[in-house]
Kinemage of the C-alpha trace (Angstrom):
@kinemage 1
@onewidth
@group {chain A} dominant
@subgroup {mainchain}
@vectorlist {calphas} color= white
{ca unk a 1} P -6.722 64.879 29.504
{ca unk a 2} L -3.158 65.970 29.154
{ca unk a 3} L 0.035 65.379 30.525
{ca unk a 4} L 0.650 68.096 33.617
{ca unk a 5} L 4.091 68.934 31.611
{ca unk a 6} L 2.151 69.664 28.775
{ca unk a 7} L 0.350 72.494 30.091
{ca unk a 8} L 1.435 75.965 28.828
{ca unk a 9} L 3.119 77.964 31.527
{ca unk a 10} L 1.425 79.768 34.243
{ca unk a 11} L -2.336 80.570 34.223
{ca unk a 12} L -2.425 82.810 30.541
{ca unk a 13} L -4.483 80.796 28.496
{ca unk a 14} L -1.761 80.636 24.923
{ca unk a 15} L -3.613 83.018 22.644
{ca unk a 16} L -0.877 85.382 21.677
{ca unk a 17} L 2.690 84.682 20.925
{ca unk a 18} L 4.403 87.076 23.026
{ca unk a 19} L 7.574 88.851 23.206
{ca unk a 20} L 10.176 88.043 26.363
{ca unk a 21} L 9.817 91.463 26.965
{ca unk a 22} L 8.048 92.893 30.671
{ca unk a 23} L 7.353 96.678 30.502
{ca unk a 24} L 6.980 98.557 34.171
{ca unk a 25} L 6.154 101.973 32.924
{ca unk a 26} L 6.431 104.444 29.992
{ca unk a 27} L 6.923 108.086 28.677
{ca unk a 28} L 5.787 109.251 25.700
{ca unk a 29} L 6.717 107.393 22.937
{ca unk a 30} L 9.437 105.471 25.222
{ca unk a 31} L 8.791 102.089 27.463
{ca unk a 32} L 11.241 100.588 30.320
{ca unk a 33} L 11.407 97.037 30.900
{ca unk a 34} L 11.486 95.610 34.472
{ca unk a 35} L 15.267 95.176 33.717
{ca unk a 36} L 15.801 98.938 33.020
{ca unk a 37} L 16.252 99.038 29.367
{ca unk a 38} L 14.581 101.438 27.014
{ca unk a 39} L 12.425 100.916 23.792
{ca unk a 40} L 11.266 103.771 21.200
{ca unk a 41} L 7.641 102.347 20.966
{ca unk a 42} L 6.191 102.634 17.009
{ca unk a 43} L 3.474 99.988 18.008
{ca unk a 44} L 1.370 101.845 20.522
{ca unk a 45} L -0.440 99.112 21.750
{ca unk a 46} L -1.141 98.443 17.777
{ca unk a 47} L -2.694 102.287 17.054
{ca unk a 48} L -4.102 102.516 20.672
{ca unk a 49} L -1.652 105.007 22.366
{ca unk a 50} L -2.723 108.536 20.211
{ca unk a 51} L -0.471 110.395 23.245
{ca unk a 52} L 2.355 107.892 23.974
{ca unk a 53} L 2.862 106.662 27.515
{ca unk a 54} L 1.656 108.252 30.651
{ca unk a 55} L 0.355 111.794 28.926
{ca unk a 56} L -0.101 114.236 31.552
{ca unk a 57} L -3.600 115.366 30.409
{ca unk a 58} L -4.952 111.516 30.199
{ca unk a 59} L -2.954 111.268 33.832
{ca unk a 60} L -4.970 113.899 35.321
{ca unk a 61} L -8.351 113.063 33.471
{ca unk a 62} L -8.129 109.720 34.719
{ca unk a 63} L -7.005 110.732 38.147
{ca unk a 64} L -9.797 112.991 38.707
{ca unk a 65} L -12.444 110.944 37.142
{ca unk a 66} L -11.481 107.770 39.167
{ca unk a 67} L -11.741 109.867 42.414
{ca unk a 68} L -15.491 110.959 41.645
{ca unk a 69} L -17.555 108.225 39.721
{ca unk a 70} L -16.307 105.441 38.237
{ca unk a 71} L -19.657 103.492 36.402
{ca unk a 72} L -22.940 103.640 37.111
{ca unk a 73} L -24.382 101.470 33.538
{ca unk a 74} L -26.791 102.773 31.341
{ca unk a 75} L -29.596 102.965 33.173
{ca unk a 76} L -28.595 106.629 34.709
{ca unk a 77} L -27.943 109.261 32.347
{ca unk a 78} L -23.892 110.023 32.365
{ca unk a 79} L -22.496 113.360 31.644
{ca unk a 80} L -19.522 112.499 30.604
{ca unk a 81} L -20.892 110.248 28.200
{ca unk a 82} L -23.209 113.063 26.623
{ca unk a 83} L -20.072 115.524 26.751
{ca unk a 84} L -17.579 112.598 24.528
{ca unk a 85} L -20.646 112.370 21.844
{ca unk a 86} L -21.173 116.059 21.622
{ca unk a 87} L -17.528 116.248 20.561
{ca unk a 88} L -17.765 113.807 18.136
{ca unk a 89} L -20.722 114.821 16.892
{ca unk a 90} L -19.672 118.238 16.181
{ca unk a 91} L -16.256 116.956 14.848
{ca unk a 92} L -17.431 114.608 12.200
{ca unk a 93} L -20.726 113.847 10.151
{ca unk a 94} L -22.712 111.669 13.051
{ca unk a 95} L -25.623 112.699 14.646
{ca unk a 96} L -26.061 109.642 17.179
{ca unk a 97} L -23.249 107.596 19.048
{ca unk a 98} L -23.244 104.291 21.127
{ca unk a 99} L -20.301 103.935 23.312
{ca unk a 100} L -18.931 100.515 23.811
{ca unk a 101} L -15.354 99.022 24.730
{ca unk a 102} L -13.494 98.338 21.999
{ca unk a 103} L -13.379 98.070 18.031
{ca unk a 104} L -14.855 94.628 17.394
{ca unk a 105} L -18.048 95.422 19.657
{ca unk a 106} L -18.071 98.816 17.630
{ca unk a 107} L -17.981 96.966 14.787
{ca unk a 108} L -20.709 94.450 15.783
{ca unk a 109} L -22.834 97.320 16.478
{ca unk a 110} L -22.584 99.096 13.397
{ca unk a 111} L -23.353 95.181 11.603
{ca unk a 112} L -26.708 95.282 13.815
{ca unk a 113} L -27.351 98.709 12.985
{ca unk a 114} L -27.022 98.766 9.112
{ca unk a 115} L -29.051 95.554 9.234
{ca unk a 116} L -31.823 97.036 11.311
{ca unk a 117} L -31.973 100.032 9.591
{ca unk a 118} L -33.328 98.313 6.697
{ca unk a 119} L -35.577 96.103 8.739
{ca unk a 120} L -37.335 99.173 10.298
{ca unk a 121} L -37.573 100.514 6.976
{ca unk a 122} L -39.798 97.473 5.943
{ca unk a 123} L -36.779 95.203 4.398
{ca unk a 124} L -35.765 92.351 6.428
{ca unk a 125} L -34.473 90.992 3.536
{ca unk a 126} L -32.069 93.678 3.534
{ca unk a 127} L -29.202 91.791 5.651
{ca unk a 128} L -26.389 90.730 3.230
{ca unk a 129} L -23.198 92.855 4.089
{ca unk a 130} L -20.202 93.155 1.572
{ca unk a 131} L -16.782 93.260 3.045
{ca unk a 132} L -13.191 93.068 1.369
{ca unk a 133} L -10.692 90.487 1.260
{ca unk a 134} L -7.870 91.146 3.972
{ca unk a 135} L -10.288 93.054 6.206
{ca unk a 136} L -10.041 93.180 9.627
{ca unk a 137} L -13.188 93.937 11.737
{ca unk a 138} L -12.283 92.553 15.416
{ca unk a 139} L -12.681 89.100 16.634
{ca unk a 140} L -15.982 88.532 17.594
{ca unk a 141} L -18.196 85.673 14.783
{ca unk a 142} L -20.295 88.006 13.447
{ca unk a 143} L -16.756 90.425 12.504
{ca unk a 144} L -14.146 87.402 11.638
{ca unk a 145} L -17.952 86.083 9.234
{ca unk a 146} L -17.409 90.078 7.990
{ca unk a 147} L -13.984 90.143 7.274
{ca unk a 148} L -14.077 86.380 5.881
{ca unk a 149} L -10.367 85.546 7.009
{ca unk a 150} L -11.040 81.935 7.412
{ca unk a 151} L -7.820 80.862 9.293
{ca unk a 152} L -9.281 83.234 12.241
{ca unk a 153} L -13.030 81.478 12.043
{ca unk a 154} L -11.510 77.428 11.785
{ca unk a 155} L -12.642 75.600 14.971
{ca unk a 156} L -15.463 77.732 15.799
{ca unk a 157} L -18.019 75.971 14.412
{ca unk a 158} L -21.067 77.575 11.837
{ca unk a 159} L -20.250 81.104 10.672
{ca unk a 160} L -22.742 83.835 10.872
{ca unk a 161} L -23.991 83.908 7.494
{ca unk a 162} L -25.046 86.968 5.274
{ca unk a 163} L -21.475 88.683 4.270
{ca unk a 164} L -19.544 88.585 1.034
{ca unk a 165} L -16.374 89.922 0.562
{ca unk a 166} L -15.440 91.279 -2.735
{ca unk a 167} L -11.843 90.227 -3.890
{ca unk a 168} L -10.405 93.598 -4.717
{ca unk a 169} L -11.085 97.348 -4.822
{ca unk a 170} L -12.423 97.512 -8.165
{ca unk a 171} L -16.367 99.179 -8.625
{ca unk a 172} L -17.773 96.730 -11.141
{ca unk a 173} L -16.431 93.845 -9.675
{ca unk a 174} L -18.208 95.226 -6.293
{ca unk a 175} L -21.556 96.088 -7.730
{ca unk a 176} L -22.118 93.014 -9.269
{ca unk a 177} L -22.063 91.621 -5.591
{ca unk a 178} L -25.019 93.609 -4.932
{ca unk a 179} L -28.690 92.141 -5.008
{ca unk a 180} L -31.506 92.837 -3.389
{ca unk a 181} L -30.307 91.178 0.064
{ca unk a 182} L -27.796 93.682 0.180
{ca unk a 183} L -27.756 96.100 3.739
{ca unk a 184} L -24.707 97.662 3.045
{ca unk a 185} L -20.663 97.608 2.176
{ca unk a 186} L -18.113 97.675 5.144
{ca unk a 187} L -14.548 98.767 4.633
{ca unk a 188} L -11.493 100.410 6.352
{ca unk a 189} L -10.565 103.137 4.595
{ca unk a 190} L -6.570 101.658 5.299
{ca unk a 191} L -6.783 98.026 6.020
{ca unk a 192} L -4.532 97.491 8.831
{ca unk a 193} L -4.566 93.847 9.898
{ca unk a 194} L -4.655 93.325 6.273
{ca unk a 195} L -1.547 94.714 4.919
{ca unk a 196} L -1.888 98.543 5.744
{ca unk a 197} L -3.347 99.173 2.194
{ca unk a 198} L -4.683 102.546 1.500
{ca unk a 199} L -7.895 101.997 -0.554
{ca unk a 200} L -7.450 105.158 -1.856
{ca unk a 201} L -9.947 108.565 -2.250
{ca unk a 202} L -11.146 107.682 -5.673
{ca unk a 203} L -12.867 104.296 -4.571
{ca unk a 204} L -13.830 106.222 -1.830
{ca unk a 205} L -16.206 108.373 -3.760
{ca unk a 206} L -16.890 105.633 -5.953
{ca unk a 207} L -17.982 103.368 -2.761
{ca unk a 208} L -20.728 106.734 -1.561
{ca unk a 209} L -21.845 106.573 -5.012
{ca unk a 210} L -22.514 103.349 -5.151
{ca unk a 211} L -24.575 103.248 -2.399
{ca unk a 212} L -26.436 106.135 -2.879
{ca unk a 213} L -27.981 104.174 -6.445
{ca unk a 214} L -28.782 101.329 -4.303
{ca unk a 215} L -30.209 102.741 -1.779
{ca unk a 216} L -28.099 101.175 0.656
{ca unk a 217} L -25.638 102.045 3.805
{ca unk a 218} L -21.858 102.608 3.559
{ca unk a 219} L -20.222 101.834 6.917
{ca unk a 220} L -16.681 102.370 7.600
{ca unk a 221} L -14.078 100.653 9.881
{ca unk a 222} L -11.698 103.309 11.182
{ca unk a 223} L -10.831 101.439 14.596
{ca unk a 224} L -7.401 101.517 13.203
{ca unk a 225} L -6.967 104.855 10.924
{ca unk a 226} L -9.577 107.041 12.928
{ca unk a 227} L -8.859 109.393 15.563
{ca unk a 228} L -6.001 111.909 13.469
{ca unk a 229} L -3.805 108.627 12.429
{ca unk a 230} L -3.798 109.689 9.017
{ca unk a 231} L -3.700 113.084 9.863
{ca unk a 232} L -7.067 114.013 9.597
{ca unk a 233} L -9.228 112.910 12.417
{ca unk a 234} L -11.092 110.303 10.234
{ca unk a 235} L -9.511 108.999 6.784
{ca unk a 236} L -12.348 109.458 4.792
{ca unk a 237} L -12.174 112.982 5.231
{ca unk a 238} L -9.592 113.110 2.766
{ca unk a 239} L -11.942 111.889 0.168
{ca unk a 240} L -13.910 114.616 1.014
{ca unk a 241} L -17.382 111.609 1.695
{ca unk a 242} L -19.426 111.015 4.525
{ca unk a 243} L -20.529 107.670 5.632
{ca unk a 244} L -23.905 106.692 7.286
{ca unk a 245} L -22.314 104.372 10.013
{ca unk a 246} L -18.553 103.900 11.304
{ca unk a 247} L -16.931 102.355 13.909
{ca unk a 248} L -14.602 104.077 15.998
{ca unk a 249} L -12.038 102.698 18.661
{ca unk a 250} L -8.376 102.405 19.801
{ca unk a 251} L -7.371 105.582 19.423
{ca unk a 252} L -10.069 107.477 21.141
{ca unk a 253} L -9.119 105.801 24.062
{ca unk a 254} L -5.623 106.761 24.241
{ca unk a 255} L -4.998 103.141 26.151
{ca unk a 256} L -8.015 103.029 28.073
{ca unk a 257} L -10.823 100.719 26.597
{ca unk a 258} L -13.478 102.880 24.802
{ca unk a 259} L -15.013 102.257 21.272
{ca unk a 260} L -18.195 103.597 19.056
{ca unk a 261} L -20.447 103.573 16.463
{ca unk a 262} L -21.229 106.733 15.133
{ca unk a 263} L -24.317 107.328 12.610
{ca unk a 264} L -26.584 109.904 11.297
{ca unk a 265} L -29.966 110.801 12.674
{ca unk a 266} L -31.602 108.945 10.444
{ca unk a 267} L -29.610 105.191 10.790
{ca unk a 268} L -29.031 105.658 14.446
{ca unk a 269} L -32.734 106.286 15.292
{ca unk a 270} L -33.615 102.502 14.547
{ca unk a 271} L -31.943 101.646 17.676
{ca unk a 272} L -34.363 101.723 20.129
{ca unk a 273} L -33.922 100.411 23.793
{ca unk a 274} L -33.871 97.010 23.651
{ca unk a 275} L -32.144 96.429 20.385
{ca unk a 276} L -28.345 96.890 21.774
{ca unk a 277} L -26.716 97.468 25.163
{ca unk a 278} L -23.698 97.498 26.345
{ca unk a 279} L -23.001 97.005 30.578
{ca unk a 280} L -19.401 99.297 30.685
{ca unk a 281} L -19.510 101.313 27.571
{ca unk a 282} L -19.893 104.855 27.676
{ca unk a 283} L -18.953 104.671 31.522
{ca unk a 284} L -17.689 108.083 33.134
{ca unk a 285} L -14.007 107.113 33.437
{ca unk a 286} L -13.918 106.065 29.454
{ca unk a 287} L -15.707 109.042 28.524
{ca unk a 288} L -13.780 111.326 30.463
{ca unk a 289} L -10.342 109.934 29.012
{ca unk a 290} L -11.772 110.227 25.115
{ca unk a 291} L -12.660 114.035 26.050
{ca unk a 292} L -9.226 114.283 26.881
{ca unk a 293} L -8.047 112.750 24.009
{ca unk a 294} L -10.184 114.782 21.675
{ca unk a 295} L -9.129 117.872 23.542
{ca unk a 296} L -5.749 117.718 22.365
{ca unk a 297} L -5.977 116.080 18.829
{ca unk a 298} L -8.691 118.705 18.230
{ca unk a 299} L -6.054 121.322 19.605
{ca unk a 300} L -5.366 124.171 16.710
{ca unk a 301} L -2.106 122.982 14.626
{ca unk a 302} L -2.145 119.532 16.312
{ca unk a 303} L -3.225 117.707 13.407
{ca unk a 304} L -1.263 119.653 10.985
{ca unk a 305} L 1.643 118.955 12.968
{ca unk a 306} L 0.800 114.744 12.162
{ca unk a 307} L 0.310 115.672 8.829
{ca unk a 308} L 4.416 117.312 8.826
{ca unk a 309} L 5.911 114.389 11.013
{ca unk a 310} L 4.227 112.236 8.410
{ca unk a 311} L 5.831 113.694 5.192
{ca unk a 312} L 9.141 113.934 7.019
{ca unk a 313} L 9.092 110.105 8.117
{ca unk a 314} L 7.355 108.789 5.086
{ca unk a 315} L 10.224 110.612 3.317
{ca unk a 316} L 13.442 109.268 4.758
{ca unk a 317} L 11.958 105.917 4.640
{ca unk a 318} L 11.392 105.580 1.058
{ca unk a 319} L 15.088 106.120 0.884
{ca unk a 320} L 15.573 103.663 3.154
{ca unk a 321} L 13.580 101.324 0.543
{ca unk a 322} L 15.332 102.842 -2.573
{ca unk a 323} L 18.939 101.701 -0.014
{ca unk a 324} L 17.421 97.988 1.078
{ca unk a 325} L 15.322 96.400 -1.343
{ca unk a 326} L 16.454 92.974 -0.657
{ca unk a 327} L 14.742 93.995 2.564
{ca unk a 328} L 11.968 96.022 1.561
{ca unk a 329} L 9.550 96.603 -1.402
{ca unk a 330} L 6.829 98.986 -0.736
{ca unk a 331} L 5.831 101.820 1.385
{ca unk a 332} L 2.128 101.729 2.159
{ca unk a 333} L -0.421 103.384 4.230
{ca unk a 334} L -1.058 107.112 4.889
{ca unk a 335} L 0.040 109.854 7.606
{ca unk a 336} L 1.474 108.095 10.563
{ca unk a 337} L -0.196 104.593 9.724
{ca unk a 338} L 2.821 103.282 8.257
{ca unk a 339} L 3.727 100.360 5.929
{ca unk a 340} L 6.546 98.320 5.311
{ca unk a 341} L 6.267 95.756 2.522
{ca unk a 342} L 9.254 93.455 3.157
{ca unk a 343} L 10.644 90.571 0.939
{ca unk a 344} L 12.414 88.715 3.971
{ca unk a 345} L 9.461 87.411 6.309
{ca unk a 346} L 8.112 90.382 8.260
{ca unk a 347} L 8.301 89.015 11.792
{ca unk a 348} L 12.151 88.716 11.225
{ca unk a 349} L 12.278 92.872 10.679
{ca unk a 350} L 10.173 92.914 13.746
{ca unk a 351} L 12.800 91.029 15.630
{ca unk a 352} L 15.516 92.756 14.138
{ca unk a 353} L 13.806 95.750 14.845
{ca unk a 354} L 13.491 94.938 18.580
{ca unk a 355} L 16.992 94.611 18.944
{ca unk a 356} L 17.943 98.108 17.887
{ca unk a 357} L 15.575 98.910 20.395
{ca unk a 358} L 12.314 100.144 18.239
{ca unk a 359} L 9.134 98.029 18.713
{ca unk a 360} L 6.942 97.545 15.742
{ca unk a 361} L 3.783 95.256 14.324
{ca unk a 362} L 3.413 92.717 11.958
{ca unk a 363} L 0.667 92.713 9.370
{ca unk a 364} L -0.792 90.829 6.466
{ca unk a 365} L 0.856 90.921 2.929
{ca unk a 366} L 4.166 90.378 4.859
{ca unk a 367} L 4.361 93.718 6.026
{ca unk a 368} L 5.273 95.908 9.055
{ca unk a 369} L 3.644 98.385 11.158
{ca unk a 370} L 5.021 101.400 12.395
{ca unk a 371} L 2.547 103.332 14.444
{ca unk a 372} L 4.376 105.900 16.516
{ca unk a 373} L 2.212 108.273 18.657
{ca unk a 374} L 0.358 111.779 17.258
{ca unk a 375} L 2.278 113.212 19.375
{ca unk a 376} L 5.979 111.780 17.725
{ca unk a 377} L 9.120 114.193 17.537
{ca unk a 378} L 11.543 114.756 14.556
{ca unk a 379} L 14.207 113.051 16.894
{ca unk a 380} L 12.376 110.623 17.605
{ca unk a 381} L 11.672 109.983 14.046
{ca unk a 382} L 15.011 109.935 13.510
{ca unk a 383} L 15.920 107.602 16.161
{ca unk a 384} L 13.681 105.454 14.685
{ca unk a 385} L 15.188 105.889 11.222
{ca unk a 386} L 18.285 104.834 12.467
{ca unk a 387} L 16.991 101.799 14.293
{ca unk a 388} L 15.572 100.489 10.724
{ca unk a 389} L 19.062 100.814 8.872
{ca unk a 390} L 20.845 98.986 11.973
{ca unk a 391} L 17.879 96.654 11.350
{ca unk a 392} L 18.581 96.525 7.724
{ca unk a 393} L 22.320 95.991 7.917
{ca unk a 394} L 21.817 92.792 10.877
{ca unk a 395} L 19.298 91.165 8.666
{ca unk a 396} L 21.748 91.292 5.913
{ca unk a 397} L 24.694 90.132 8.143
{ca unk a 398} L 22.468 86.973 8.903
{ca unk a 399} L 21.297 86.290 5.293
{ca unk a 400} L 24.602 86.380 4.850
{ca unk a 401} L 26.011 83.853 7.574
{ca unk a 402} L 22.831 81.602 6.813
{ca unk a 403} L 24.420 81.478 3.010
{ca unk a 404} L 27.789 80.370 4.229
């Protein structure tokens, strides 16, 4: 047993490395510390917060849910839950949706769903799932066994086994990964964990293709790029494909815990009571917030508007690049799911970056998030331009000190 004095402080068991920062309350795309000072926020809750801080539509959606009927479980029908998946239903290609809580138990239901669809079908063999190197699917085993990161799966004993992760986006490479225990291929259509690497439309269409001649189920990951992030409300739209599963989450939530799996008619029908459940998802007060959510991403010109504040950003910081590349190399990503490739360690730009006042994320391949809301104005943008250079200019004043 150890020491007393070695326990971590307080009663937070010391899973996260966190900032010194304490937030008491936000507006839009702004946060206040307990101390009174101000931070443009270009995390949002990594990709949660599609409206900012303390959006008067999720205010009063939340207010006026939490004064009627808060949960009841799935054992009553819910309204509100039927109302959220007739939305996205009529928004996207699904037919069916589960509700759950967040992206790593709507990823482990679309992994039970793509297997069982093939079991149903008279294939149990049918249970191998290919994912990608640097994939992220949530932190469950049977997600960290998908993704294959195995720094995130040492200490927890046996792995879940049947996944394979191909080592890059390349078709051949990919189908010769395919045999006949193969269910289906997961991938995010942008990894974000993983870098913030844009697969790209091409593979895409390749990836449909693929499993069209073998018969078996593409399911995307868009916990991170769904929900108008790319300016679209799903990614893949822009390659113009449809998947047969895909997990949904952060976004849709707009800071309030509510993920999915969306399918078609046919994949979704395999789940049957009994095969999946979920206590809290799909509750009224979730379902009511998403609605919300949906009602104003779905709003004529919203998205278009992402889609503007995106070019307009994504321009003035590939300048930035073109000014700093002892700082950074690469601009990656799509719409307002933005990447930074930097050549100094990327948690340093996310410290620099919180001391000109603009919070950011760190991701694989060395490279930093920016995620400001949807909802993000050119000043804004341009507050947070400014916040980069200053960035920029004290990481070069240190490189510089450390040197002498």
């Amino acid at each position: 047993m150890r020491e007393p004095d070695s326990h971590p402080k307080g009663h937070i068991m010391p899973s996260y490395n966190r900032a010194s920062l304490r937030f008491a309350r936000g507006d839009g795309a702004w946060l206040t510390t307990t101390e009174g000072d101000t931070y443009l926020d270009f995390g949002s809750g990594v990709a949660v917060n599609t409206l900012g801080h303390s959006h008067p539509k999720l205010v009063q959606a939340i207010t006026d849910q939490a004064q009627k009927l808060w949960h009841v479980s799935n054992l009553y029908e819910i309204p509100e839950q039927e109302a959220l998946a007739d939305r996205l239903c009529e928004a996207s290609f699904a037919d069916l949706v589960f509700f759950g809580n967040s992206g790593a138990e709507a990823a482990e239901g679309m992994i039970k769903t793509m297997r069982k669809y093939h079991a149903s079908h008279g294939h149990p063999e049918k249970v191998t799932l290919i994912g990608f190197a640097g994939a992220f699917h949530g932190r469950t085993l049977a997600a960290l066994a998908a993704a294959g990161n195995q720094a995130y799966l040492e200490g927890f004993g046996p792995a879940p086994t049947g996944f394979v992760q191909a080592p890059n986006f390349d078709i051949e490479t990919l189908e010769a990964l395919i045999d006949d225990t193969t269910a289906g291929i997961l991938i995010e259509p942008i990894q974000g964990e993983g870098g913030v690497r844009d697969v790209g439309t091409d593979f895409l269409r390749a990836l449909r293709a693929l499993c069209d001649k073998h018969n078996i189920l593409l399911g995307l990951d868009e916990v991170q790029c769904g929900i108008g992030r790319t300016g679209k409300l799903f990614a893949h739209e822009w390659a113009g494909i449809t998947p047969d599963v895909m997990a949904i989450a952060k976004g849709i939530g707009g800071g309030f815990p509510l993920g999915a799996v969306l399918t078609t008619r046919e994949v979704g029908a395999v789940m049957q009571p009994g095969t999946h459940g979920s206590t809290y998802g799909g509750n009224p007060l979730a379902c009511r917030v998403g609605s919300a959510v949906l009602d104003t991403v779905l709003q004529d010109g919203f998205l278009a508007q992402v889609q503007d504040m995106a070019i307009y950003f994504r321009q003035h910081l590939a300048r930035i690049i073109d000014e700093n590349k002892d700082i950074f190399t690469d601009l990656r990503g799509a719409g307002l799911m933005v990447g930074l490739q930097c050549v100094v360690p990327n948690m340093d730009v996310v410290t620099a970056l919180r001391e000109a006042k603009l919070l950011s994320v760190g991701a694989g391949e060395n490279t930093l998030r920016l995620l400001p809301p949807l909802n993000i104005e050119k000043t804004e943008l341009d507050t947070a331009l400014a916040a980069i250079e200053t960035a920029c200019e004290a990481l070069r004043a240190n490189q510089k000190g450390d040197a002498s």
